[in-house]
N, C-alpha and C positions, 0 to 999 in steps of 0.2 A: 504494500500500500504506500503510495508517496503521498507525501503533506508537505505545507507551503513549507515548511522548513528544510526539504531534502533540496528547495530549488535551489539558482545561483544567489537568491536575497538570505538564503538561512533562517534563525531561528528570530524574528521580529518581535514576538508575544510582549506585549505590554508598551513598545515602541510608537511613537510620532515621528511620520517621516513626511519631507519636505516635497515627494516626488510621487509623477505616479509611478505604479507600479503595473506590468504588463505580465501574466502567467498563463498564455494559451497556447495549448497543443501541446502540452506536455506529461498529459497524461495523471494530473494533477486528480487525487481522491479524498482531501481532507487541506481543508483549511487551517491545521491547526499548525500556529508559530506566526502567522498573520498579523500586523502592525493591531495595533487598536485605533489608530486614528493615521489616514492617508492624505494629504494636501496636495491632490491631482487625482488622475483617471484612475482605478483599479478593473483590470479587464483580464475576466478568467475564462473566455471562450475554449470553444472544445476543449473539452477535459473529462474527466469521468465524477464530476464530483453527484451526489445525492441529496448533499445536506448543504446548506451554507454556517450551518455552526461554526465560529471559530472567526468568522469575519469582521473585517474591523467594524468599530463598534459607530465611528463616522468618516463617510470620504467627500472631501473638500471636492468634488467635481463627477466626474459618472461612474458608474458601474456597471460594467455588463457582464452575465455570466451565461448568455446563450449556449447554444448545443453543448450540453449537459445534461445530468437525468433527476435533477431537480423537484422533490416531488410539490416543497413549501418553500416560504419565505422564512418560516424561522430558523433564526440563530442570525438571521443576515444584517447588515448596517440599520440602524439607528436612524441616521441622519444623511439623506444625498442629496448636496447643494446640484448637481448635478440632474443626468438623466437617470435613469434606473430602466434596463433595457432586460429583462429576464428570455427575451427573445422567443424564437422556435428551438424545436426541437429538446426540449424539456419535456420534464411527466407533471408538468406543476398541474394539483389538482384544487389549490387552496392557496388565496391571498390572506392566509393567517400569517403574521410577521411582518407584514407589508410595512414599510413608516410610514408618520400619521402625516406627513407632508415631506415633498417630493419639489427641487426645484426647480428642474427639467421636466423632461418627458416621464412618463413610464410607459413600457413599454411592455403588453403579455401578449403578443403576437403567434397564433397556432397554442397556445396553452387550454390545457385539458378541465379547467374549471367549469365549474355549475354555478360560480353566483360569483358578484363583486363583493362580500360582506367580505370587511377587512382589507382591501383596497382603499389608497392612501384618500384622505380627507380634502387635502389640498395638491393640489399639482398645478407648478409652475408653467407649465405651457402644456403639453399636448398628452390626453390617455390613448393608448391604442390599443384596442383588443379585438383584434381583426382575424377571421378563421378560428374563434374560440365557438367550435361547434355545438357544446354542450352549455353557452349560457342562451339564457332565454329571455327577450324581453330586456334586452340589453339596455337602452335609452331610460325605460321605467325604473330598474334597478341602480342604472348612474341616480334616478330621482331621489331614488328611495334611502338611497346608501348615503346621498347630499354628496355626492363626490364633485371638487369644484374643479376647473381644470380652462383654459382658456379655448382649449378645441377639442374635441374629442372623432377620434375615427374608431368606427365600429363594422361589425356587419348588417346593421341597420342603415351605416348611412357615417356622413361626415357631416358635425354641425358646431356650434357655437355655443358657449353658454349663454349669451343671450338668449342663444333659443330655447332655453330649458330654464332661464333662471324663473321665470312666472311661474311653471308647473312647480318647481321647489317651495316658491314660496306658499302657494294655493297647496301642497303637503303638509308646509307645516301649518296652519292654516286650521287644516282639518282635525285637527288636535293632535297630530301625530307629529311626534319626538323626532327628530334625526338623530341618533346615536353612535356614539363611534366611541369604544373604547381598547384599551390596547391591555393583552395580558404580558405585564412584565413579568419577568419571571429574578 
């Protein structure tokens, strides 16, 4: 099994580092020895990881960990001033772990989920969850979840939160809560 620390960065755990940090295609199975706080990109494309346990806990700019087998978000960053790109080719079946804002994009492009519950609250510019075949009712549920985001592309459609922001508020409206809470652990 390799973990970040077998790479050429070594054993990070507890570290802030000034850079980002690049680990794809290497075969990579565990996060653990991962900085705790990254100041630039952390991009962990193909790799074999399942978990994101062990990730730093915030990265000053994006993160992507596409094709990978991925099944949640938890254990994953905190905090991404960035995009947040979980891509295709993942097993993700659950935005549990997700952060409660997002300063880029996010991105769950081809991922295997049934609902947005737990998908970030705020997102800085764009959600995309395009070819996620198993959610339903995808625009209702951005409603429902209050997920706020400047654009959003779906399989319903590309549109704007002005064009939703009326439906949100006629939700809450109806006496019903938007809720969003995070299980820290």
């Amino acid at each position: 099994m390799k973990t970040f620390k077998d790479t050429r960065f070594g054993d990070m755990t507890g570290k802030q580092v000034g850079y980002g940090i690049e680990v794809y295609n290497e075969d990579l199975d565990s996060l653990e020895g991962s900085p705790e706080v990254i100041r630039g990109n952390f991009d962990l494309t193909d790799n074999n990881l399942t978990s994101l346990k062990g990730s730093p806990v915030k990265i000053f700019g994006n993160f992507s960990c596409y094709n990978n087998k991925i099944t949640s978000l938890e254990g994953g960053p905190e905090i991404v001033t960035g995009n947040y790109d979980v891509g295709a080719d993942n097993n993700l079946t659950s935005l549990k772990g997700a952060p409660m804002s997002i300063g880029g994009d996010f991105t769950i492009y081809g991922a295997e989920v049934t609902s947005f519950e737990h998908a970030p609250i705020t997102i800085g510019k764009r959600f995309t969850c395009q070819k996620c075949k198993n959610v339903k009712n995808q625009v209702e549920q951005i409603v429902q979840y209050g997920i706020k985001a400047d654009e959003y592309w779906t399989d319903e459609g590309k549109f704007l939160y002005k064009d939703i922001e009326e439906k949100i508020a006629k939700y809450k409206e109806m006496g019903t809560r938007i809720t969003r809470y995070r299980d820290w652990e």
